[in-house]
N, C-alpha and C positions, 0 to 999 in steps of 0.2 A: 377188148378192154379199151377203158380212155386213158390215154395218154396226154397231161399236161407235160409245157413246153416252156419253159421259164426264161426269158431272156430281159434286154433292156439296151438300148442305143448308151446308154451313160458308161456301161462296161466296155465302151470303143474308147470311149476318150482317155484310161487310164493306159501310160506308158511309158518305157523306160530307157528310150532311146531305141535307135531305128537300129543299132547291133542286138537288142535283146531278144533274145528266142520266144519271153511271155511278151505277144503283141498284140495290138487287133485286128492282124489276121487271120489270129486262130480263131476267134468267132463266127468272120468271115466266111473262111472255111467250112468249118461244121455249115451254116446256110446256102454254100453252094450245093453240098453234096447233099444236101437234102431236098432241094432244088429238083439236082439231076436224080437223085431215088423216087423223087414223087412221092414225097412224106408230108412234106409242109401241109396241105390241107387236110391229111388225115390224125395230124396232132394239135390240140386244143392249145392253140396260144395264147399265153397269157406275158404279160408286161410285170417284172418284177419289181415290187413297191422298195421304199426304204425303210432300212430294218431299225426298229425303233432303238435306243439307248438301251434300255430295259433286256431287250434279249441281246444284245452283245456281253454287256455284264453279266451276264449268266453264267460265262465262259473265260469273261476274259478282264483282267484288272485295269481298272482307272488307269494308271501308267498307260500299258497298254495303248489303250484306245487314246489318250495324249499323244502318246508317237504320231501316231497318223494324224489324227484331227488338226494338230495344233502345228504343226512342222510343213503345210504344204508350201512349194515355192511360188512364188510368178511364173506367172503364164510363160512355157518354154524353156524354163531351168528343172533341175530336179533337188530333191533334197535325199544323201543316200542314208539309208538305215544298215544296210550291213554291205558286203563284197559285190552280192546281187540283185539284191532290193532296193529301188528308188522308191519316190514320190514324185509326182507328177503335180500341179495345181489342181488336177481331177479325182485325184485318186484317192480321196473320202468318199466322195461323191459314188464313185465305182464300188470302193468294198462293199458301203449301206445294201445297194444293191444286190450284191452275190450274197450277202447274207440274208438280205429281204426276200430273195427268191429261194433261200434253203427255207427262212421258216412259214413263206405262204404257202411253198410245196408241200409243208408238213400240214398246216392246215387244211389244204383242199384236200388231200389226199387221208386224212383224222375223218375228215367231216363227211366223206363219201360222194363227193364235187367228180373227182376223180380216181382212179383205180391207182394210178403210180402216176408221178413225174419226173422230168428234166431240166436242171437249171443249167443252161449255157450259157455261164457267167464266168468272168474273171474278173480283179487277180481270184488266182486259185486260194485253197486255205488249208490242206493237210499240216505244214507245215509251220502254220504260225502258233506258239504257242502260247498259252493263257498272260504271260508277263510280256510278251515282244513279237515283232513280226519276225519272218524268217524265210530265206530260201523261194522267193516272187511271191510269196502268201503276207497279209497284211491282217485278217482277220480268217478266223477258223469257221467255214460256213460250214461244215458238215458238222464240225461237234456244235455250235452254236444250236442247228435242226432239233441235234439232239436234243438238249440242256431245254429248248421247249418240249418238247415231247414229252420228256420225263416232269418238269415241273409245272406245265401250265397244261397238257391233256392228261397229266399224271398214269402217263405210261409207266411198265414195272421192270420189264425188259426190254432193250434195245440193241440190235444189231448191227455195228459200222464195219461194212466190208471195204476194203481198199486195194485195188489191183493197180497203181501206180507204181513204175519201177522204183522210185524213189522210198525210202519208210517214211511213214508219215506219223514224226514224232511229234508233232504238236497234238496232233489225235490223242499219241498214246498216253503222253502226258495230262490230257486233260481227263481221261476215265482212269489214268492209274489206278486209283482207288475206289472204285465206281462199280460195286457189284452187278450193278443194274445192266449195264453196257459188257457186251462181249463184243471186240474188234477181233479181226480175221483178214490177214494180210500176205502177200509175199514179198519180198522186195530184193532187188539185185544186191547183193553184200560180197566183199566191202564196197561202198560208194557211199555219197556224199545220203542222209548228213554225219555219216561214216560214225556212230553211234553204235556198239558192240548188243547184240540179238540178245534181247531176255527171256531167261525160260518159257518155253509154251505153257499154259495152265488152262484152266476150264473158262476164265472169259478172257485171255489174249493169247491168239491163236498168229501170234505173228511170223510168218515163215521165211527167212533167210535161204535167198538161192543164189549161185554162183553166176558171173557173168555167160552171157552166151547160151542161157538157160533157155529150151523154146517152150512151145502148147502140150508137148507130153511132159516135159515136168512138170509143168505149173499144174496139169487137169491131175495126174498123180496128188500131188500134195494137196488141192482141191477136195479130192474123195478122200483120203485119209487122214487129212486135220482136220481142214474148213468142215467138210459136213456131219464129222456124229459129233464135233462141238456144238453147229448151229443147231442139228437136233436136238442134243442134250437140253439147250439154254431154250429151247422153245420163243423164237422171239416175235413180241407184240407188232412190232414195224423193223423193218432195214432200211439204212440207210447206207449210201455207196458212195464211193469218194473214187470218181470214176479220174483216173488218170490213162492216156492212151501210148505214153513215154516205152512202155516195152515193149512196142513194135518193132519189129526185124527192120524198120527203113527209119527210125529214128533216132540218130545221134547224138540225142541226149543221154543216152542209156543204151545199154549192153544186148537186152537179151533180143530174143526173137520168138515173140507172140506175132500171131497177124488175125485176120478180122475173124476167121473162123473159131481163133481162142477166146477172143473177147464176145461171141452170139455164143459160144459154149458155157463161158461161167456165167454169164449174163442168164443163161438158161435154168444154171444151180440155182444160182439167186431167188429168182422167177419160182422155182419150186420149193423153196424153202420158207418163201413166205406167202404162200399160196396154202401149203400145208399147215403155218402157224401163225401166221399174221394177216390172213385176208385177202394178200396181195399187195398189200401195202408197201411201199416203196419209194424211196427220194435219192435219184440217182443226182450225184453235184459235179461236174467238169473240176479237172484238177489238171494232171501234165498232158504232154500232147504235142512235141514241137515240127515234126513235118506236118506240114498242113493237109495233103492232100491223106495220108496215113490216117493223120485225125479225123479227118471228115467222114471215111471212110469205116472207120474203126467205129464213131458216134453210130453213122446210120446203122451197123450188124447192131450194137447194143440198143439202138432204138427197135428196130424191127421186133427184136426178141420181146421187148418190155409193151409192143404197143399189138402184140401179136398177126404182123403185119411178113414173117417170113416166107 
């Protein structure tokens, strides 16, 4: 399969001080270990463009995108948005981007350019929700993916899986109401953004797991929600809201997944939309704060998606 690779030098220059865990080292990272895997030339690199006005407001309101646009500081100050979200004087510059590369990934991969892609972009975007940024996310680049998909390739259904330890409620916010879109998630509960689990139904498949949770819980709850949901809903494209935060070596988060759970659901994934979408796939970088876990963690999720295991 070809695997595109989304990236952009502009996603380094956004950050929040040298104590914050989203930095660009994580970038770094993921390209060392890819480096040492011997990936880099067997995945199709592309440079991700900026994401036009038009598809951020898809997702997300005037306000909104004001926060960011219009509030950046001078060079070497920051401007804070919440406890743990800054601004940087880049970091417009940086979102355009991670959302540029969620919806060209959707393009190339609509258009048949490519089989699936990877956008290693940040800041991340689970988190941000359509009225405000939130939690190091500034704009929402996986539902943004979506919001094209559905209204400019007029996709019918659409699938956002998210394996981040964190819940990623700006997501679930933005398809609340969204027949179209089934999300399917697990996330450490209680923790931050400490928001109480809504019933499971037939397109939000969101699973609540206790701290310290490892790869047998999660591949359980994996084959008994996630998958006769995503079967039932048959979906046209997935899209992944790839966070690497529930790694057993990552102190951001609780549980203990390690590389062989993430080439595991990476693999569900992989057949789920192989069976009903094509193949079709836009994995987008979300949490992840040990570096060398992340890098690590990216290349099993690369290998599975680029079928290079």
């Amino acid at each position: 399969m070809s695997t595109a690779f989304f990236s952009h030098p502009d996603c380094l220059r956004h950050e929040m001080g040298d104590w914050h865990p989203e930095c660009p080292a994580r970038l770094q990272a993921i390209d060392d270990q890819l480096i040492l895997a011997r990936l880099t030339g067997l995945l199709e690199q592309r440079q991700a463009p900026l994401a036009e006005l038009a598809a951020i407001r898809r997702n997300h309101t005037e306000e909104a995108i004001a926060l960011v646009r219009d509030h950046l500081p001078p060079a070497g100050e920051y401007y804070p948005l919440d406890g743990d979200t800054s601004l940087c004087h880049d970091s417009y510059q940086a979102a355009l981007r991670a959302a540029g590369a969620a919806v060209a990934a959707t393009d190339a991969v609509l258009q048949g350019e490519v089989d699936n892609a990877f956008c290693s972009v940040r800041p991340p975007g689970h988190h941000a929700r359509p009225g405000a940024p939130m939690g190091f996310c500034l704009f929402n680049n996986v539902a943004i993916a979506v919001r094209h998909a559905l209204e400019v390739h007029g996709l019918e259904r659409v699938a956002i899986i998210d394996f981040d330890v964190h819940h990623g409620n700006g997501t679930a916010e933005s398809f609340h109401d969204e027949p179209r879109v089934l999300m399917a998630s697990f996330f450490q509960h209680p923790f931050y953004p400490y928001l109480e689990p809504e019933p499971i139904t037939a397109t939000r498949v969101n699973v609540p797991v206790p701290a310290r949770s490892n790869g047998e819980v999660v591949r359980k709850l994996v084959q008994e929600h996630w998958l006769p949901a995503l079967h039932a809903f048959k979906p046209q494209m997935v899209f992944v809201s790839a966070g690497f935060d529930a790694h057993r070596e990552d102190d951001m988060g609780g549980m203990a997944l390690v590389e062989a759970d993430y080439a595991w659901i990476t693999r569900q994934i992989v057949a789920v939309a192989n069976e009903h979408a094509g193949g079709r796939i836009v994995s987008c970088l979300e949490g992840g704060y040990n570096l060398s876990a992340l890098g690590r963690s990216v290349v099993a999720h690369l290998k599975v998606l680029a079928e290079l295991e």
